[in-house]
C-alpha positions as CSV (number, residue, x, y, z in Angstrom):
1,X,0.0,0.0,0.0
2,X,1.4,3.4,-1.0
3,X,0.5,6.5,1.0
4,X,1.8,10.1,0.3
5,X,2.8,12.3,2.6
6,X,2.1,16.2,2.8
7,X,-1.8,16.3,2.4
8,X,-2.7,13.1,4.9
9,X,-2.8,15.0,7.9
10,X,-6.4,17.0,7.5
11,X,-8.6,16.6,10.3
12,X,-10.9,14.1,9.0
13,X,-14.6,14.9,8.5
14,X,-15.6,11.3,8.6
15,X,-19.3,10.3,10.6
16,X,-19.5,10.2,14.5
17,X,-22.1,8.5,16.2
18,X,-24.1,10.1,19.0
19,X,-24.3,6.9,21.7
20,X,-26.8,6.7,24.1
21,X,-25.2,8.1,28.1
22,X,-25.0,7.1,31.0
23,X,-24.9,9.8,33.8
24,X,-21.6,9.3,36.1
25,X,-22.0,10.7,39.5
26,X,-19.4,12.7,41.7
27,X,-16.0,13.8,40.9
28,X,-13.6,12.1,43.2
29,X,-16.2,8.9,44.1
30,X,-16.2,10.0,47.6
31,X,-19.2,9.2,49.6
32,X,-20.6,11.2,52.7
33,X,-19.1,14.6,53.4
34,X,-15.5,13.4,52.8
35,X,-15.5,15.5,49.5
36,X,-15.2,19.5,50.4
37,X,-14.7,20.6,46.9
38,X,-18.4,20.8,45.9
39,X,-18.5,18.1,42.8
40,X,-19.6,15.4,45.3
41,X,-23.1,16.1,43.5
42,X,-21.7,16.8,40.4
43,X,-23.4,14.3,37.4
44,X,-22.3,14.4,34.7
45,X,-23.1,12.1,30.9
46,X,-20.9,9.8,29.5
47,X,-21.3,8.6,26.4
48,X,-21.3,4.8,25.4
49,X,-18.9,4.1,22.7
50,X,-19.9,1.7,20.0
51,X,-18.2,0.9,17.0
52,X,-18.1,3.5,14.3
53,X,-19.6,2.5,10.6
54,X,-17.3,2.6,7.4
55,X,-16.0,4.6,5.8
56,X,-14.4,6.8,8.8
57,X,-13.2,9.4,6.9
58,X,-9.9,11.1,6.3
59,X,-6.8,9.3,6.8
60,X,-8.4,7.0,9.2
61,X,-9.9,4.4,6.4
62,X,-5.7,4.3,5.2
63,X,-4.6,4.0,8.5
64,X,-7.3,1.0,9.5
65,X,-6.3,-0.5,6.1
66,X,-2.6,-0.6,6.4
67,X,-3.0,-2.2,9.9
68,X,-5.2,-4.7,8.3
69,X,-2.9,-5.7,5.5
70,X,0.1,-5.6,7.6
71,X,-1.3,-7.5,11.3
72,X,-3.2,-10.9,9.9
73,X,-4.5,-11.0,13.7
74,X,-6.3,-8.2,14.0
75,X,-9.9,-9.3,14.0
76,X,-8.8,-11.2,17.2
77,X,-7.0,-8.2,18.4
78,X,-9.1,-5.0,18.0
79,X,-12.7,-5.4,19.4
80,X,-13.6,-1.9,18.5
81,X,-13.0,1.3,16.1
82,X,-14.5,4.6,16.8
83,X,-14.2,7.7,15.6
84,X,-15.3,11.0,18.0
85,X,-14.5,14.0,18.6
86,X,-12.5,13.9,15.0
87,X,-10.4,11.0,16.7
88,X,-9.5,7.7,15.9
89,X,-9.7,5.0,18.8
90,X,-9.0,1.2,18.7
91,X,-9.7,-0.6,21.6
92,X,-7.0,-2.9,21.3
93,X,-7.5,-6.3,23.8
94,X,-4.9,-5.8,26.6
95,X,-2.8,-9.1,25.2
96,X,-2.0,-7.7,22.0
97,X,-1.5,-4.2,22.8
98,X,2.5,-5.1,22.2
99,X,1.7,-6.9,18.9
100,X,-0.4,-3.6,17.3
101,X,2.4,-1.1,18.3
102,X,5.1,-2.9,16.6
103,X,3.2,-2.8,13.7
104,X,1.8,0.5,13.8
105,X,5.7,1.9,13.9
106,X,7.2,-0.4,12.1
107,X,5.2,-0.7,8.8
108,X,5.9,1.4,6.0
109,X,2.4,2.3,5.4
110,X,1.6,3.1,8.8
111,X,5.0,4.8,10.7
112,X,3.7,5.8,14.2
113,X,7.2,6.6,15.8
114,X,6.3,8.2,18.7
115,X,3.9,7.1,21.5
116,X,3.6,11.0,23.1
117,X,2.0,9.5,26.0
118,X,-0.2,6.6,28.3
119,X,-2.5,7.4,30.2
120,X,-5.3,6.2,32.2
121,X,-8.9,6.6,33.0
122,X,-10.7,4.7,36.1
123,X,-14.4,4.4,34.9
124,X,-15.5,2.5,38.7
125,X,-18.5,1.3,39.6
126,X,-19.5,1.9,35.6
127,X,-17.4,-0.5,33.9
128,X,-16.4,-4.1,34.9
129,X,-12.7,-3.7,33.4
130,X,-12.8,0.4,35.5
131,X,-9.3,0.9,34.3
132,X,-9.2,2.2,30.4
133,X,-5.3,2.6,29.6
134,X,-4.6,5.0,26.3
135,X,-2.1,5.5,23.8
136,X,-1.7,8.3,21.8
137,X,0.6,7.6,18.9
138,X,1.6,9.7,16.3
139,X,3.2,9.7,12.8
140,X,6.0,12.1,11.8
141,X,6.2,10.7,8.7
142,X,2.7,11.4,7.8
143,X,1.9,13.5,10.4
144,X,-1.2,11.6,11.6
145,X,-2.5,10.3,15.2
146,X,-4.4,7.3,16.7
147,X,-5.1,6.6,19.6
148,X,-4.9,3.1,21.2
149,X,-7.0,1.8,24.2
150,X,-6.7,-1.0,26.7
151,X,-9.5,-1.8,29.2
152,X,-8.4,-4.3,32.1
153,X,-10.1,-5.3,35.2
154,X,-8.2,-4.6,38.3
155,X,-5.6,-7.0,39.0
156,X,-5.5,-7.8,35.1
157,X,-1.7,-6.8,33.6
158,X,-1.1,-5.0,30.7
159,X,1.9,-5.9,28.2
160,X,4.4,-3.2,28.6
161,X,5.5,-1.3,25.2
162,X,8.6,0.1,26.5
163,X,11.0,-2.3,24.1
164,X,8.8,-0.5,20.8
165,X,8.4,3.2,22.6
166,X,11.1,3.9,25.1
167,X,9.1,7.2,25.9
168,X,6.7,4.9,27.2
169,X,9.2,3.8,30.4
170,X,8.5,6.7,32.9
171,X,4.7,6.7,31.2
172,X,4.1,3.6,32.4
173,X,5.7,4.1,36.0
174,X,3.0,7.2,36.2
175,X,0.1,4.9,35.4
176,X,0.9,2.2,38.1
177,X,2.0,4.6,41.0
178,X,-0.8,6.6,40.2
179,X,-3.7,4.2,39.5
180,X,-1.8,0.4,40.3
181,X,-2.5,-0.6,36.6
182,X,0.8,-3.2,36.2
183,X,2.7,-3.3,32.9
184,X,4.3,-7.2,32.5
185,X,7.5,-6.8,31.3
186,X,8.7,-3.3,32.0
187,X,12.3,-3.2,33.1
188,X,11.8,-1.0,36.2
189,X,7.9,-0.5,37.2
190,X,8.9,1.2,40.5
191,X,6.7,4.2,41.7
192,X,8.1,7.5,40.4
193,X,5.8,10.7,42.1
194,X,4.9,8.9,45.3
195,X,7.6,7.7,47.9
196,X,8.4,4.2,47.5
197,X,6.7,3.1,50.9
198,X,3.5,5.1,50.1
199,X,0.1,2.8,50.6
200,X,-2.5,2.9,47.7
201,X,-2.7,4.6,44.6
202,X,-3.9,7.9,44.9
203,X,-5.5,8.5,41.2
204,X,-8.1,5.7,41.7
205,X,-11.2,7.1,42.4
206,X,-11.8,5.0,45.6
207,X,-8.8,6.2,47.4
208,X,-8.9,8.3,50.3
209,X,-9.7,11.8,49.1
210,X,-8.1,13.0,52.9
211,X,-4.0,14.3,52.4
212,X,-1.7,14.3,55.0
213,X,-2.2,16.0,57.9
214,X,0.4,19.6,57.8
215,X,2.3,21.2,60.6
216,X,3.3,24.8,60.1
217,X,4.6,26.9,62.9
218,X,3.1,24.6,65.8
219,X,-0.6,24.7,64.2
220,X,-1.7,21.3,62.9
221,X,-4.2,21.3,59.8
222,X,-5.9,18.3,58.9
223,X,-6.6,16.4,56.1
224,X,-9.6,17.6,53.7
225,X,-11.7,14.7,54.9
226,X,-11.0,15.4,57.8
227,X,-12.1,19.2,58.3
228,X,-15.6,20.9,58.9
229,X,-18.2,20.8,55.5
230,X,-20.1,23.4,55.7
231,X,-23.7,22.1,53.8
């Protein structure tokens, strides 16, 4: 498949299905009066993502097709496209997540060199697999970008990509300290923001939302769940 570069990264106008939502409640998924900010009442939609019809539009029908000529497995591996928001997403299943990226940068069609970040999104109490791990990818070549997701239960390990995006290495070490998502196969998944004897992970949206209790100049201030809410 031959693609040339210099007009292939347009925003693509392809169609975008409005999903039914679901309303998600709260900010921080604290219960009681714990939460002092004032999004404790917050709700908010979310919309259910279903797969997106063909064609997709712009580059993302090339970029589908090039995957599909170049990874035989990938009606096993992707369980769903869509496009939103003028953004393609495959869902990727979490044990082939390794598999798709060395083909997305490595093919000659497809030439995603740069994985510019992973992140992670904890959908609790609204999805059985609550912990949705992204990766945006992007092509210098043809200066295009997909995104890859991951949703795994917790306890459920992801293949770590650091061997085919070494940008991906301190990435990955944010996700687990942060949320306690575990990448099989990274060569040091040690925490990296939070001290290395620190209980929990404080990005999940059932830790604590209470910090640590402060000492200035012989006055003590407790933690946020821990002061007066004023209703």
């Amino acid at each position: 498949m031959s693609i040339q570069a210099g007009t292939e990264g347009s925003v693509p106008k392809g169609p975008e299905v409005q999903a039914p939502t679901t309303p998600d409640k709260g900010m921080f998924g604290v219960k009681g009066t714990g939460d002092v900010s004032g999004f404790g009442r917050l709700t908010r939609p979310r919309p259910a993502a279903f797969d997106s019809p063909r064609p997709y539009g712009g580059y993302f029908d090339d970029v589908y097709d090039a995957l599909e000529e170049a990874y035989p497995a990938i009606a096993e591996a992707i369980e769903k496209v869509v496009v939103d928001r003028a953004e393609l997403t495959l869902h990727v299943r979490p044990e082939h997540i390794a598999e798709v990226c060395q083909v997305m940068r490595d093919d000659a069609s497809l030439r995603f060199e740069l994985c510019s970040s992973v992140d992670v999104v904890d959908y609790l109490a609204s999805d059985e697999r609550r912990f949705h791990v992204a990766y945006q990818l992007t092509s210098m070549t043809y200066r295009r970008r997909v995104r890859l997701e991951v949703s795994v239960a917790d306890g459920v390990t992801v293949p770590s990509v650091t061997r085919i995006y070494p940008t991906a290495d301190w990435q990955e070490r944010e996700a687990y300290d942060m949320f306690g998502v575990v990448f099989a196969g990274h060569p040091n998944l040690t925490r990296i923001l939070m001290p290395d004897d620190w209980e929990g992970h404080p990005q999940r949206k059932d830790y604590p939302l209470g910090g640590v209790p402060v000492e200035y100049k012989g006055a003590s201030i407790p933690p946020p769940d821990q002061r007066r809410v004023y209703q």
